[in-house]
C-alpha positions as CSV (number, residue, x, y, z in Angstrom):
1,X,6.2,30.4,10.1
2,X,7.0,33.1,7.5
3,X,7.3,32.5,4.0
4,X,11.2,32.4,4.2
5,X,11.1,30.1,6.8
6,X,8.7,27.8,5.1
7,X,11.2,27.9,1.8
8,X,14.3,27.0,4.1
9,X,12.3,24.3,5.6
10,X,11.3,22.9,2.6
11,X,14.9,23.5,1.1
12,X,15.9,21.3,4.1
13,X,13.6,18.7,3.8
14,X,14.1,18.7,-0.2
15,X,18.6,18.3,0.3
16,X,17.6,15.5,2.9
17,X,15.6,14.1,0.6
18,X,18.1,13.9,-2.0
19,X,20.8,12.6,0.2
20,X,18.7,9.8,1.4
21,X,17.7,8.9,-2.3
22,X,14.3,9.7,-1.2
23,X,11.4,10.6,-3.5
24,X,8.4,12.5,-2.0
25,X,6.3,9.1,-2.1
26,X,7.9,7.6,0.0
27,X,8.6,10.3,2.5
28,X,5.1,10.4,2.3
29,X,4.3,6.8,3.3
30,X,6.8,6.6,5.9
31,X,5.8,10.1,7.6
32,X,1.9,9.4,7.5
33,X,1.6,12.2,5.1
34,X,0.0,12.1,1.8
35,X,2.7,12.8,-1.1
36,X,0.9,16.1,-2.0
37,X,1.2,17.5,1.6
38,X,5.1,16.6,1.0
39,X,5.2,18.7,-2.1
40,X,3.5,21.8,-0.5
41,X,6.0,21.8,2.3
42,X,8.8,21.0,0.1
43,X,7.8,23.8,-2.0
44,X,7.4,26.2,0.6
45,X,3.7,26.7,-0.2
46,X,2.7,24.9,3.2
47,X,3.1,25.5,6.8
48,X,3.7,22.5,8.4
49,X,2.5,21.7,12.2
50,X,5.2,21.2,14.8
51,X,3.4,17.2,14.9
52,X,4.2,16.9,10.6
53,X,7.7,18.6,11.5
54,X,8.3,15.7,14.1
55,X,7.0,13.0,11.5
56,X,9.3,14.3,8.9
57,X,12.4,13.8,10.8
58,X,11.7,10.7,11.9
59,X,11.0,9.6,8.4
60,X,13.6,11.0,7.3
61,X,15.7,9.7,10.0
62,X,17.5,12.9,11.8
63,X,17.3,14.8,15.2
64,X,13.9,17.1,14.8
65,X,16.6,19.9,16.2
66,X,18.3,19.0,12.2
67,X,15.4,20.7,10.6
């Protein structure tokens, strides 16, 4: 994933996030993820697997297709 992608990923996962009144924690905890590895891909600074991208929307609670 190119750094572009990664950002609008994160950007994704961050406005989810926010409409869920979800905090990085606790994305963390239900995704199996620790909370730094949320902030990384949130960021942009991480490219996540195609398994974390598949936890993440089920934690988050939206077709994996959404992200």
């Amino acid at each position: 994933m190119k750094n572009r992608n990664r950002q609008r990923f994160g950007a994704l996962v961050a406005k989810t996030m926010r409409q869920k009144n979800m905090n990085a924690r606790q994305l963390a905890e239900l995704a199996g993820l620790t909370e730094s590895a949320v902030w990384r891909i949130v960021r942009g600074n991480r490219h996540p697997s195609l398994t974390t991208a598949l936890l993440l929307a089920r934690a988050l609670e939206i077709e994996t297709g959404a992200l």
